[in-house]
C-alpha positions in Angstrom: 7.1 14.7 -28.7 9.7 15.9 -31.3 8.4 14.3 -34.3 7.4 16.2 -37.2 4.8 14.0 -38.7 2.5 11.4 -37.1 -0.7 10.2 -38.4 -2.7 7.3 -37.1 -5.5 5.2 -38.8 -8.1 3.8 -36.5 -9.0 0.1 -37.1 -12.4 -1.4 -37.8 -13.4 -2.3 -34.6 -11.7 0.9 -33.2 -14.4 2.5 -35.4 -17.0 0.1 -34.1 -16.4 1.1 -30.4 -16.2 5.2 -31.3 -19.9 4.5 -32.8 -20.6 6.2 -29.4 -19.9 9.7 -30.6 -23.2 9.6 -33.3 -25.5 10.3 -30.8 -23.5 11.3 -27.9 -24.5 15.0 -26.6 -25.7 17.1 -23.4 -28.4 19.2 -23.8 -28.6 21.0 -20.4 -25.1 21.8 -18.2 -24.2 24.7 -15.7 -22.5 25.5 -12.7 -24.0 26.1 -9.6 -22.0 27.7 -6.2 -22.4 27.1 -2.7 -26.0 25.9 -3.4 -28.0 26.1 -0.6 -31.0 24.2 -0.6 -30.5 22.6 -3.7 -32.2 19.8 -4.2 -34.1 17.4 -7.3 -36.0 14.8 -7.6 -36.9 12.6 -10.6 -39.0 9.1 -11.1 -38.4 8.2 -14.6 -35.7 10.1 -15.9 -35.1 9.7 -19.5 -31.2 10.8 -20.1 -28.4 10.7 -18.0 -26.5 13.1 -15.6 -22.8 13.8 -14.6 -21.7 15.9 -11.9 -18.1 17.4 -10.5 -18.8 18.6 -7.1 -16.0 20.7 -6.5 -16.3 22.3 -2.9 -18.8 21.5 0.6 -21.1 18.7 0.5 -24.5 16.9 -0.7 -25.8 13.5 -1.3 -27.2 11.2 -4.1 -29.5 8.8 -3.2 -30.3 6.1 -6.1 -31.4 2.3 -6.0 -32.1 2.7 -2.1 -28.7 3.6 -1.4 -27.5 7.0 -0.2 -23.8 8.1 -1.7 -22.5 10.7 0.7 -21.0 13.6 -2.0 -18.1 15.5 -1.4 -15.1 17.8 -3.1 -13.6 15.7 -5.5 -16.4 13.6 -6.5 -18.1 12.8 -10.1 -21.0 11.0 -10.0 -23.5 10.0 -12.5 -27.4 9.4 -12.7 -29.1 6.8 -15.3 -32.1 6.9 -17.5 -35.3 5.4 -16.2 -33.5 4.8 -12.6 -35.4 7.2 -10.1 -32.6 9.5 -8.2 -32.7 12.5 -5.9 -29.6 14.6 -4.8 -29.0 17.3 -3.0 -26.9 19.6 -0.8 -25.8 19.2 2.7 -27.6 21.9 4.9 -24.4 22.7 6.9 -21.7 22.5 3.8 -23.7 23.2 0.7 -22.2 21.6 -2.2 -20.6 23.9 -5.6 -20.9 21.6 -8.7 -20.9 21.4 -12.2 -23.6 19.4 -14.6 -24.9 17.9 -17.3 -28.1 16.6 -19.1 -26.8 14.3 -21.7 -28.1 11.5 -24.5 -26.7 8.9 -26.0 -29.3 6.3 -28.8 -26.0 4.0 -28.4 -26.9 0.9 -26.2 -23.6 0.1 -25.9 -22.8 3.3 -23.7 -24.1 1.3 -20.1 -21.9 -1.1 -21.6 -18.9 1.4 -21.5 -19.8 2.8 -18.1 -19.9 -0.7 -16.4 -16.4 -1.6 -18.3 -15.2 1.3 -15.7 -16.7 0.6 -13.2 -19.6 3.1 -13.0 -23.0 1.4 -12.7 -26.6 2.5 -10.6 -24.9 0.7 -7.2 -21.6 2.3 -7.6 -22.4 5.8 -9.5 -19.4 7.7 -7.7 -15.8 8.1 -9.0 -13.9 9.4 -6.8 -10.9 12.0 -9.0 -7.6 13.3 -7.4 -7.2 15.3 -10.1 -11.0 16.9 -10.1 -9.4 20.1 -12.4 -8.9 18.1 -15.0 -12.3 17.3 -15.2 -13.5 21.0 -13.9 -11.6 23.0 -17.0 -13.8 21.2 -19.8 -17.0 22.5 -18.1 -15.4 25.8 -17.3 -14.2 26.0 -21.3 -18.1 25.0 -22.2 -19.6 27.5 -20.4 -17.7 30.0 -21.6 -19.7 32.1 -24.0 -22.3 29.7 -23.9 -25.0 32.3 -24.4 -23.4 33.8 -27.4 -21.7 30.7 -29.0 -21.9 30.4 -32.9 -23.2 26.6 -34.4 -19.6 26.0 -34.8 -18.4 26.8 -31.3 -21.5 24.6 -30.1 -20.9 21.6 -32.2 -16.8 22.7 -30.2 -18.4 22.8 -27.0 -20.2 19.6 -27.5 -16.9 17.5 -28.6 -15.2 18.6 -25.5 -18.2 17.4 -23.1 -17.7 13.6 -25.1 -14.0 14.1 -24.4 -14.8 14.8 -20.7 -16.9 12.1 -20.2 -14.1 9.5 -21.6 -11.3 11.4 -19.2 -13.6 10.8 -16.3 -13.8 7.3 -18.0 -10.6 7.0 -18.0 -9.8 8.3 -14.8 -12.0 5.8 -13.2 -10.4 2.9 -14.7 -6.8 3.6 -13.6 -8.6 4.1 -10.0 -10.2 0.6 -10.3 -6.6 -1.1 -10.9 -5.5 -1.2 -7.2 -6.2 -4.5 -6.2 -5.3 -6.9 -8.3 -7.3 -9.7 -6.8 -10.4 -7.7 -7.1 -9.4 -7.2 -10.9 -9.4 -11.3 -11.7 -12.9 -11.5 -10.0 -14.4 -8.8 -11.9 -12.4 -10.9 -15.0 -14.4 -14.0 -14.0 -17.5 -12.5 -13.6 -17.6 -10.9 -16.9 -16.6 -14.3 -18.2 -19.5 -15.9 -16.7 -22.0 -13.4 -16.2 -24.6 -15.6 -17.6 -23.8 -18.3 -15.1 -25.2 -19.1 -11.7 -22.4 -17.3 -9.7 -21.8 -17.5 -6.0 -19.4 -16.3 -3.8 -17.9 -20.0 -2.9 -17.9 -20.5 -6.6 -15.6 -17.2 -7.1 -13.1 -17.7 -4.1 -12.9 -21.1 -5.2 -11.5 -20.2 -9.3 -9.7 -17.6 -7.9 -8.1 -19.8 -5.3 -8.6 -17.2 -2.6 -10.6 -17.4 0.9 -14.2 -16.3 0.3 -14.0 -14.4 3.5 -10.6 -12.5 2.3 -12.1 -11.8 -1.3 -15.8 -10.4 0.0 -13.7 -8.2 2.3 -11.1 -7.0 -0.3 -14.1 -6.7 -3.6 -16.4 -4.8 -1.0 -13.9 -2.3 0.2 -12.6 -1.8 -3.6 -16.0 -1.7 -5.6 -18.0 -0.2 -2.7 -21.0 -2.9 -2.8 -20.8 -6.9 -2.3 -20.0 -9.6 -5.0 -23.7 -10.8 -4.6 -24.8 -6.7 -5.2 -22.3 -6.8 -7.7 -23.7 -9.6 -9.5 -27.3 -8.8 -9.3 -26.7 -5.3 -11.1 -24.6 -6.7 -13.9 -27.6 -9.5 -14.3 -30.5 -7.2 -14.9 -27.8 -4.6 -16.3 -27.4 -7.5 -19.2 -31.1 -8.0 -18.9 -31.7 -4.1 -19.3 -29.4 -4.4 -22.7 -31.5 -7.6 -24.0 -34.9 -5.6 -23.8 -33.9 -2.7 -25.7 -32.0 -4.1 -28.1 -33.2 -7.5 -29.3 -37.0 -9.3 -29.5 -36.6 -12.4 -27.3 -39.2 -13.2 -25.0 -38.6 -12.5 -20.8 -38.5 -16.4 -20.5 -35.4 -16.1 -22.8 -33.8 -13.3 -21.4 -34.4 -14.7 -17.7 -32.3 -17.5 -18.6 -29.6 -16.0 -20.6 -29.3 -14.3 -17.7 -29.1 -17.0 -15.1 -32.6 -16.4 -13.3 -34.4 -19.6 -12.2 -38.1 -18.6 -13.6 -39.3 -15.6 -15.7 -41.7 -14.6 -12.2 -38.5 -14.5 -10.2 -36.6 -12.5 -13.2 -39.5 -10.0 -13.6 -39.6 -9.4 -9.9 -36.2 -8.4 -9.5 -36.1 -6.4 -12.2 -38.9 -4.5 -11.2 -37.6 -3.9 -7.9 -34.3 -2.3 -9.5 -35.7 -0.4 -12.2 -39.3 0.1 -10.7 -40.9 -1.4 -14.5 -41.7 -4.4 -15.5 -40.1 -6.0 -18.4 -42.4 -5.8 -21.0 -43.0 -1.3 -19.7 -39.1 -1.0 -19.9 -39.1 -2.2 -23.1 -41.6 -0.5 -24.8 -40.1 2.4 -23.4 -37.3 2.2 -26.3 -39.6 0.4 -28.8 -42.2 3.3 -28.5 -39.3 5.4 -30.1 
């Protein structure tokens, strides 16, 4: 760029969505090689983790689902979700990590927006340096780091985080069929959705668009659906006091019984144990 002088003023609701950065921050992250054996295990996890596995192999297993893990591959655990990971016995994996916080509800939001949720935690990067070199620059003199270098090191991890972000997003752009569904869906989210219903708006087969969203996103449009439900459920409890009846219907489930059941199921708590979770605090 050969210009001189450029400045650029952020706009109210650009300030709105950066609200992230307040409380945005990892407070455990390393580097580990050809880990044999490695392995870990967690019920009720209460931050999330991100993870660049850079050479062999390993395995994340989360919502009942096992996500084969291989070189190129970032993937992400959730709060409260039990996960275990490890590496493959005959290929053990090399990764880098993260423990990390955010108080900002809105950051589940941000991960769904690209794609990244508890059924589809893995982004798959062809450009996995890009993501490797702000670890590597973290971990540099970690030990030894001044406040000021930490509060550095700290921006760049938030930084990293949006690249993978970002990185995702432009990945999630190939089809452009699966793009309007994922449209509609967000636009009626709070709806009774079916497949039929779907094909139907989109004007598409239901057989063609199943095939096409499941080969793209990685889990079904009915999978699909059912995560961004109680994902939008999950959102209700922490943030706002209506009652499970109300939040079972905003979010299209028949009966606050049949809404507490699934939930349970996908975050192994009950409504009203999930919530006090973030009201305790």
């Amino acid at each position: 760029m050969d210009r001189k002088f450029l400045e650029y003023c952020i706009s109210q609701q650009e300030r709105q969505a950066l609200s992230v950065f307040q409380a945005l921050y990892f407070d455990r992250i390393g580097f580990f090689e050809n880990a044999r054996a490695h392995k870990a295990s967690r019920m009720n996890p209460d931050f999330y983790m991100v993870f660049l596995c850079v050479k062999g192999k390993g395995y994340l297993d989360l919502q009942d689902r096992r996500h084969a893990i291989s070189a190129g591959d970032v993937f992400f655990t959730f709060p409260h979700i039990p996960h275990t990971y490890g590496a493959e016995d005959d290929d053990p994996w090399s990764i880098y990590w993260a423990h990390f916080y955010t108080a900002d509800a809105s950051f589940a939001e941000i991960l769904r927006e690209s794609q990244i949720t508890v059924l589809q935690p893995k982004v798959r990067s062809p450009r996995a340096q890009e993501i490797a070199d702000p670890f590597q620059t973290i971990l540099s003199g970690i030990y030894s780091a001044t406040i000021h270098e930490h509060r550095y090191k700290q921006s760049v991890f938030a930084q990293m985080l949006f690249k993978i972000l970002l990185l995702s997003e432009n990945s999630g752009r190939k089809d452009p069929l699966v793009a309007r569904a994922l449209e509609y869906i967000q636009d009626n989210w709070s709806a009774y959705l079916s497949l039929d219903q779907i094909s139907d708006a989109l004007g598409v087969s239901k057989y063609h668009l199943s095939h096409v969203f499941t080969r793209t996103m990685g889990v079904s449009i009915k999978q699909y659906i059912l995560m961004r439900r109680l994902d939008n459920a999950k959102f209700l409890l922490e943030s706002t006091d209506k009652s499970i009846g109300e939040i079972a219907e905003l979010c299209a489930y028949e009966s606050a019984t049949y809404f507490s059941n699934a939930f349970k199921k996908y975050t192994a708590r009950s409504p009203q144990n999930y919530r006090k979770l973030f009201w305790n605090k």
